[in-house]
C-alpha positions in Angstrom: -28.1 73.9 -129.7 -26.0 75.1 -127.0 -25.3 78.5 -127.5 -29.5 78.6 -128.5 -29.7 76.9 -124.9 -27.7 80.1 -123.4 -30.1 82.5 -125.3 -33.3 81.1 -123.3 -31.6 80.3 -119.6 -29.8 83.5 -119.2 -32.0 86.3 -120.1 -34.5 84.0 -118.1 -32.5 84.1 -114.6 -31.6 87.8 -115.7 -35.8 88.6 -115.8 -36.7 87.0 -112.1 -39.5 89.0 -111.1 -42.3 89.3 -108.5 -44.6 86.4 -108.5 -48.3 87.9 -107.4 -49.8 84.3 -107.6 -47.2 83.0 -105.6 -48.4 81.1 -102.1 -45.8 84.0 -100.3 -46.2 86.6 -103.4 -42.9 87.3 -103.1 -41.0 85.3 -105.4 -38.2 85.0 -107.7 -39.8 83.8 -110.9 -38.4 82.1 -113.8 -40.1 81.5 -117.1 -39.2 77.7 -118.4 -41.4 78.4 -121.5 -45.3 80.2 -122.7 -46.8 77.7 -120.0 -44.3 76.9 -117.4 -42.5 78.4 -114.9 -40.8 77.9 -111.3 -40.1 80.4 -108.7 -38.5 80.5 -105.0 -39.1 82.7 -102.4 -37.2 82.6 -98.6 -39.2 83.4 -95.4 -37.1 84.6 -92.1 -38.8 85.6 -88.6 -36.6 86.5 -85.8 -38.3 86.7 -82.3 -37.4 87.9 -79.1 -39.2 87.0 -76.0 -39.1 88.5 -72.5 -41.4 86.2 -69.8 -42.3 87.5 -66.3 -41.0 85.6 -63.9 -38.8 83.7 -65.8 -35.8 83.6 -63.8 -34.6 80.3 -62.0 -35.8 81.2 -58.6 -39.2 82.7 -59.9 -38.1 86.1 -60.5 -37.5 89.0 -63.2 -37.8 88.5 -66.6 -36.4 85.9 -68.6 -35.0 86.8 -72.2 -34.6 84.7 -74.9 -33.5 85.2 -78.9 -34.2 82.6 -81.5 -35.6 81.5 -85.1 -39.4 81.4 -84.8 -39.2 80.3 -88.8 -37.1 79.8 -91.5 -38.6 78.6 -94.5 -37.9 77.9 -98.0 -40.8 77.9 -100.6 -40.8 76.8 -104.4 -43.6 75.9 -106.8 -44.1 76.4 -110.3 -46.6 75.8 -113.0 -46.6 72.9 -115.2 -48.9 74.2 -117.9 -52.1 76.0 -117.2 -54.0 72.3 -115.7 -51.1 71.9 -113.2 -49.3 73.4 -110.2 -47.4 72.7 -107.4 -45.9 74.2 -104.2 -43.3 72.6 -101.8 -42.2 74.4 -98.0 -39.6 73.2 -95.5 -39.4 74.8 -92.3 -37.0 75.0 -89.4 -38.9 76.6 -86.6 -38.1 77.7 -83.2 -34.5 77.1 -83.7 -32.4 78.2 -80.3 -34.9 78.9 -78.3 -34.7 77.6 -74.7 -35.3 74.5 -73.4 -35.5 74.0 -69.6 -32.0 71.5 -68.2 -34.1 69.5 -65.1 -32.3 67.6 -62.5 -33.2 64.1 -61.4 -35.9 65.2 -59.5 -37.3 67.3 -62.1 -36.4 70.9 -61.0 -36.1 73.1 -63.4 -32.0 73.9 -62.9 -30.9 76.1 -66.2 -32.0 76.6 -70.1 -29.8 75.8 -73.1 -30.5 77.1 -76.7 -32.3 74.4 -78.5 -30.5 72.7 -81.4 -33.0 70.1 -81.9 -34.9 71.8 -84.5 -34.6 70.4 -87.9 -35.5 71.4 -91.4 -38.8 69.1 -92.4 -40.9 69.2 -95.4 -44.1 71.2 -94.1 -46.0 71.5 -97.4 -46.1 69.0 -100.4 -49.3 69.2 -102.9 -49.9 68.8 -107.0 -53.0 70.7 -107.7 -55.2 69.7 -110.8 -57.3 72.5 -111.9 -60.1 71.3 -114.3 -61.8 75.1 -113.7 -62.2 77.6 -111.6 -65.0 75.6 -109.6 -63.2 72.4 -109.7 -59.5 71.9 -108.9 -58.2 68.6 -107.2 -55.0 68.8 -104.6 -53.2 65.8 -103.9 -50.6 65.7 -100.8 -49.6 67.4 -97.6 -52.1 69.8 -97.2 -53.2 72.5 -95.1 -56.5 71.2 -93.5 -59.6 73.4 -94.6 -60.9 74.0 -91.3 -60.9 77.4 -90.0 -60.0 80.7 -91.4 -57.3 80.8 -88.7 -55.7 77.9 -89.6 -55.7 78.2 -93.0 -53.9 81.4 -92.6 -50.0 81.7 -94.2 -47.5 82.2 -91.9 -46.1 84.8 -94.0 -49.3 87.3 -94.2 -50.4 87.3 -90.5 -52.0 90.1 -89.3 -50.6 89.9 -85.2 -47.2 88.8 -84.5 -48.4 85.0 -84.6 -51.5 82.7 -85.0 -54.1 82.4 -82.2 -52.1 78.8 -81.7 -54.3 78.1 -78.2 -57.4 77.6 -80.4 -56.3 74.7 -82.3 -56.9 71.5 -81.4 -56.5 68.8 -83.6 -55.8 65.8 -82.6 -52.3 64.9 -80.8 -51.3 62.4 -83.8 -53.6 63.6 -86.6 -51.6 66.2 -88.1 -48.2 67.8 -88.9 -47.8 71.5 -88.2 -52.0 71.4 -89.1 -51.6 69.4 -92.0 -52.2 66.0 -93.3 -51.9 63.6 -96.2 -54.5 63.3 -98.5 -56.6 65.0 -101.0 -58.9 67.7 -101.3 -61.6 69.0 -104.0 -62.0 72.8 -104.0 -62.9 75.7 -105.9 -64.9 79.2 -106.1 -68.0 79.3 -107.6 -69.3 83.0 -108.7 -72.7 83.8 -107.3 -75.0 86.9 -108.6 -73.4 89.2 -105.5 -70.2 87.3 -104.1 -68.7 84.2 -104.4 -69.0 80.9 -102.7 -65.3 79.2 -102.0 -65.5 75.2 -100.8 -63.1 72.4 -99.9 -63.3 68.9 -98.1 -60.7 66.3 -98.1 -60.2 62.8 -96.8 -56.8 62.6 -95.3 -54.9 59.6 -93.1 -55.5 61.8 -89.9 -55.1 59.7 -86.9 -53.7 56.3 -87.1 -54.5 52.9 -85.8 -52.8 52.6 -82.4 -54.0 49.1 -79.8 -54.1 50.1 -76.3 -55.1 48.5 -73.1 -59.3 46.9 -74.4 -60.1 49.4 -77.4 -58.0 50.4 -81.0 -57.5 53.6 -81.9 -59.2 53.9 -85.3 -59.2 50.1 -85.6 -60.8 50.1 -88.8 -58.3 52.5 -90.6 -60.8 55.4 -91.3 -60.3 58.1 -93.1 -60.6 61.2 -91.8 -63.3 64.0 -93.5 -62.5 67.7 -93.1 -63.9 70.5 -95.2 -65.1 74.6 -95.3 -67.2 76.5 -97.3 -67.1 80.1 -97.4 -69.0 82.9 -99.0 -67.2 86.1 -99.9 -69.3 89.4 -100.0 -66.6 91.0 -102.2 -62.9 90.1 -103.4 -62.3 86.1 -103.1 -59.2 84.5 -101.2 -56.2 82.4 -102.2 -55.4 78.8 -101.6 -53.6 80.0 -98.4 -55.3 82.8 -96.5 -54.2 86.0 -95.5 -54.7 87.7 -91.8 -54.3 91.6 -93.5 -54.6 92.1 -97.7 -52.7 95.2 -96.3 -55.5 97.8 -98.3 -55.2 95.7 -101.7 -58.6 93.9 -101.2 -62.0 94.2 -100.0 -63.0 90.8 -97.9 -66.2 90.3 -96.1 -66.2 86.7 -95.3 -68.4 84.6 -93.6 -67.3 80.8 -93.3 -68.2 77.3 -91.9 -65.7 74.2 -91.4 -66.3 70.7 -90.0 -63.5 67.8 -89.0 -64.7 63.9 -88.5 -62.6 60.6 -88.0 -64.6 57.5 -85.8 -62.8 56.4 -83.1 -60.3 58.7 -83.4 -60.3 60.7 -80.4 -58.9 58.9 -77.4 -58.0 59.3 -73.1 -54.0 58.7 -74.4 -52.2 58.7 -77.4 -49.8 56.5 -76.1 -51.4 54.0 -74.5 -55.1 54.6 -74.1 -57.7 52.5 -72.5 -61.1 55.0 -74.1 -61.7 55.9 -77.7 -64.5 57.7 -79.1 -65.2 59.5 -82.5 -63.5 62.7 -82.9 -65.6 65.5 -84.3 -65.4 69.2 -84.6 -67.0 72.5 -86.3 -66.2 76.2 -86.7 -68.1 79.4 -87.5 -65.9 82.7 -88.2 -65.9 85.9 -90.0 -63.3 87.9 -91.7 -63.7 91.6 -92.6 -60.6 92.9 -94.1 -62.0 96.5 -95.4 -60.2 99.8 -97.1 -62.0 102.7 -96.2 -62.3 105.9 -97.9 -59.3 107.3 -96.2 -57.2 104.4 -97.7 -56.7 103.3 -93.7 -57.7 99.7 -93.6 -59.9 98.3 -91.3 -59.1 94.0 -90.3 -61.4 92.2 -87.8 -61.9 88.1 -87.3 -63.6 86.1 -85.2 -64.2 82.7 -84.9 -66.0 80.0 -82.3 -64.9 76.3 -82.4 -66.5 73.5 -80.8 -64.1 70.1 -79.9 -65.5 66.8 -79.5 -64.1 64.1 -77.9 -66.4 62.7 -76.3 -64.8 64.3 -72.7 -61.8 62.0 -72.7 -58.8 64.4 -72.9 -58.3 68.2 -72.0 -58.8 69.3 -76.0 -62.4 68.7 -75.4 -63.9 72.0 -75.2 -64.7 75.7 -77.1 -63.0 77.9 -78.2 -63.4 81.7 -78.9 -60.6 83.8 -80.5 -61.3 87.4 -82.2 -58.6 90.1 -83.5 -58.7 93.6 -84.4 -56.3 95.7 -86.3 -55.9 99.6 -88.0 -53.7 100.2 -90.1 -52.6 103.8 -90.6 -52.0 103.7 -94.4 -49.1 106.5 -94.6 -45.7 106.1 -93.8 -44.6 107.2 -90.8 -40.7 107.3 -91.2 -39.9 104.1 -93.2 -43.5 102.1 -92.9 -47.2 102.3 -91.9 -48.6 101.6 -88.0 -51.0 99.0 -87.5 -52.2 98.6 -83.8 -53.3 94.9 -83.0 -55.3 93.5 -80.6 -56.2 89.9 -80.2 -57.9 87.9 -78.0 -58.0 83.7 -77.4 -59.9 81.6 -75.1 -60.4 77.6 -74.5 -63.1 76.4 -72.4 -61.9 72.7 -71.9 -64.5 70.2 -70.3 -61.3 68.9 -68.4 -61.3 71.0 -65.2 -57.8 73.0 -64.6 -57.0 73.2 -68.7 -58.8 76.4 -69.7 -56.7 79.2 -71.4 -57.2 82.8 -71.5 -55.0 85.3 -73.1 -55.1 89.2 -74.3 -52.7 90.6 -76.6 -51.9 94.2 -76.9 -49.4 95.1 -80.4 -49.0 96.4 -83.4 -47.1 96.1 -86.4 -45.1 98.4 -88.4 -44.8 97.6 -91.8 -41.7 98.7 -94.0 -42.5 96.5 -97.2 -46.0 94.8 -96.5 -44.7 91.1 -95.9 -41.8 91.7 -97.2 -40.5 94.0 -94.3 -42.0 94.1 -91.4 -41.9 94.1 -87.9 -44.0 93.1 -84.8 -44.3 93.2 -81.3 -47.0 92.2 -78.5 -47.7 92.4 -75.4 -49.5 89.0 -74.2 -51.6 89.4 -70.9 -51.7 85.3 -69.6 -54.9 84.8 -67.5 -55.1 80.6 -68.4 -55.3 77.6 -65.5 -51.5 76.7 -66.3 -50.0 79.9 -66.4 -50.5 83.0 -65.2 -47.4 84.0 -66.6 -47.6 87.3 -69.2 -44.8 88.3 -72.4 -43.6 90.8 -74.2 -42.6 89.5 -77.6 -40.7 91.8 -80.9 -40.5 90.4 -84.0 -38.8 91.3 -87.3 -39.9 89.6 -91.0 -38.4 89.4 -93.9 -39.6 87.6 -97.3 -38.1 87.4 -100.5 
C-alpha cells in the first residue's frame, strides 16, 4: 500500500501545473484523484510612494518602501458539486506611521510593524448548476464591479478605494459573513450573471437614546449583471489582458435598518443604511490585438445625512494596452479618475491619476506606476506611486 501510495503522491507533486479556473489563475495544482484537486498560488506587491510635501516641516517629498500585499491563496475542488477557496493577507506592512508628541504634532515616521497576517477570504461554494450555486462564508460583497474586483488582476496600480463606503463596522477588507445565491443564466444574445446575500453586516451596538441595529438585522446585498459577450468569474477582473471580450452592464444594491449611524462608537442617531450602483465595464480586443479597458460606475450612499459617507460617488478608468512587447512586456497607459460628493460639508474627495502599466507576464509579472493628482477637501496633497507584482 505504501509504495502504491508513492506511485500516486509523487508523480502528482511532479505534475503541478497552471490552474486557469483558479481565483488568481496562477496556481500550483495538484490532482488528489478524477474529481478532486487542491492548488496554491502566492501574491506579492511591492510599492513605493513619494508624497509632496511630505517632509516634517511641510516640505519636499516624502519617500516611503513597503508591502502593499502579501497573500497566500489555496482552494481546491471536492468533486464537481463543491469548491472552496481560502486567502490571508498581510497588507501595508512597513509603511509609515506618523510618531506625534503630546500635543499631537506630527514629530517623525516609523515603519509600521503592526500589520498582521488575517484570514481575508473563507467560502464553500455548492454548485447545483450553472444558474444555481450557493456560497457559504466570508465573502466578497456583490456590490459593484469595482469592488468585486481581485486584487491580483487590477487594471491601475490599485482600486478606486475613495469610492467605497461601506459601513465603518459592516465589513472586513469589503467582506462579510454570510451567504450568497449566484449564478449565470444564458440569454439568446449574452448572459445574465446574479447574486444577493444576507450577511451579519453591522452589529448591534447601544449608544446614548437609540441601538444600532437593535433588532439584529440581517443585512441584504446583491448585483445583477448582463454580459453582451464573454461572462466573468466569481472574482472580477479590471483587464482580461486581450483573452476576452466583456461588455458589461451591471446594477448592485446594499440594505441593513438602522444600521447606519452619527458614531460608531458611541452614537446618539441611527437610521437605515442603504445604497445602489450602476457601472459599465468594456474590456474589448480590437482587430489590431491592442485591447481597449474602460469602467465607470456612479454610487449613491445613504445614511440618512448622519456621517460624512453620506454622499455620491463617480469613479471611471481608462486603459490601452499596446499588445507587443516592447523589450520584456507590453505598455498599457492608465488613467483613472474618483470623486465623492459627501452631504457632510469639508469631506468631498477628488483625485486624477495619470499611469500605466507594463506587463512582463500578465499578472504574473508586472509592474505599475501612477501619478495621483489630489484635489479633495482633506488634502491637497499629490503622489507618485511604482509598483512591482508578482503571482505564482
Amino acid at each position: 500500500m505504501r509504495k502504491k501510495a508513492w506511485k500516486i503522491v509523487v508523480p502528482s507533486l511532479l505534475t503541478a501545473s497552471l490552474l486557469l479556473n483558479s481565483p488568481s489563475e496562477a496556481a500550483a495544482k495538484f490532482k488528489i484523484n478524477d474529481e478532486s484537486n487542491v492548488w496554491i498560488s502566492f501574491l506579492l506587491q511591492l510599492r513605493g510612494e513619494w508624497l509632496e510635501d511630505g517632509q516634517i516641516d511641510g516640505s519636499g517629498w516624502k519617500s516611503d518602501f513597503y508591502i502593499r500585499r502579501a497573500r497566500i491563496l489555496f482552494g481546491g475542488k471536492i468533486n464537481r458539486y463543491v469548491d472552496f477557496f481560502v486567502e490571508t493577507d498581510n497588507p501595508n506592512m512597513g509603511k509609515d506611521t506618523a510618531i506625534k508628541d503630546n500635543a499631537g504634532n506630527t514629530i517623525g515616521y516609523k515603519s509600521s510593524t503592526e500589520s498582521r497576517t488575517f484570514i481575508q477570504d473563507a467560502w464553500v461554494r455548492l454548485t447545483f448548476s450553472k444558474a444555481f450555486k450557493v456560497v457559504f462564508g466570508q465573502i466578497l460583497l456583490p456590490f459593484s464591479h469595482n469592488n468585486a474586483t481581485g486584487a491580483t488582476s487590477l487594471l491601475g496600480l490599485d482600486y478606486n478605494l475613495s469610492v467605497v463606503k461601506f459601513p465603518q463596522t459592516g465589513h472586513f477588507v469589503w467582506r462579510d459573513y454570510g451567504a450568497e445565491v449566484m449564478g449565470l443564466v444564458s440569454l439568446p444574445a449574452g448572459s445574465l450573471d446574479y447574486r444577493v446575500g444576507i450577511f451579519d453586516g453591522v452589529e448591534t451596538l447601544k449608544g446614548t437614546g437609540v441601538t444600532i441595529n437593535g433588532d439584529d438585522n440581517y443585512r441584504l446585498t446583491g448585483r445583477i449583471q448582463y454580459n453582451l459577450f464573454d461572462s466573468e468569474g466569481f472574482y472580477y477582473k479590471g483587464t482580461y489582458l486581450g483573452k476576452k471580450k466583456i461588455v458589461s452592464i451591471g446594477a448592485g444594491f446594499d440594505y441593513q435598518k438602522d444600521a447606519a449611524a452619527d458614531s460608531y462608537d458611541s452614537p446618539t442617531k441611527v437610521d437605515d443604511y442603504k445604497a445602489w450602483t450602476v457601472d459599465l465595464f468594456v474590456d474589448y480586443p480590437l482587430e489590431n490585438s491592442d485591447v481597449v479597458t474602460f469602467e465607470a460606475g456612479y454610487i449613491n450612499y445613504d445614511y440618512g445625512n448622519l456621517n460624512s459617507s453620506d454622499g455620491k460617488a463617480v469613479y471611471a478608468q481608462f486603459g490601452y494596452l499596446f499588445n507587443k512587447n516592447i523589450g520584456i512586456g507590453k505598455v498599457e497607459p492608465v488613467l483613472r479618475y474618483q470623486n465623492f460628493d459627501s452631504s457632510i460639508s469639508g469631506n468631498d474627495t477628488t483625485e486624477y491619476y495619470i499611469g500605466f502599466a507594463y506587463w512582463i507576464d500578465g499578472f504574473r509579472a508586472n509592474i505599475k506606476a501612477e501619478y495621483k493628482i489630489n484635489e479633495s477637501d482633506a488634502s491637497k496633497q499629490d503622489a507618485v506611486y511604482l509598483q512591482t507584482q508578482i503571482l505564482f
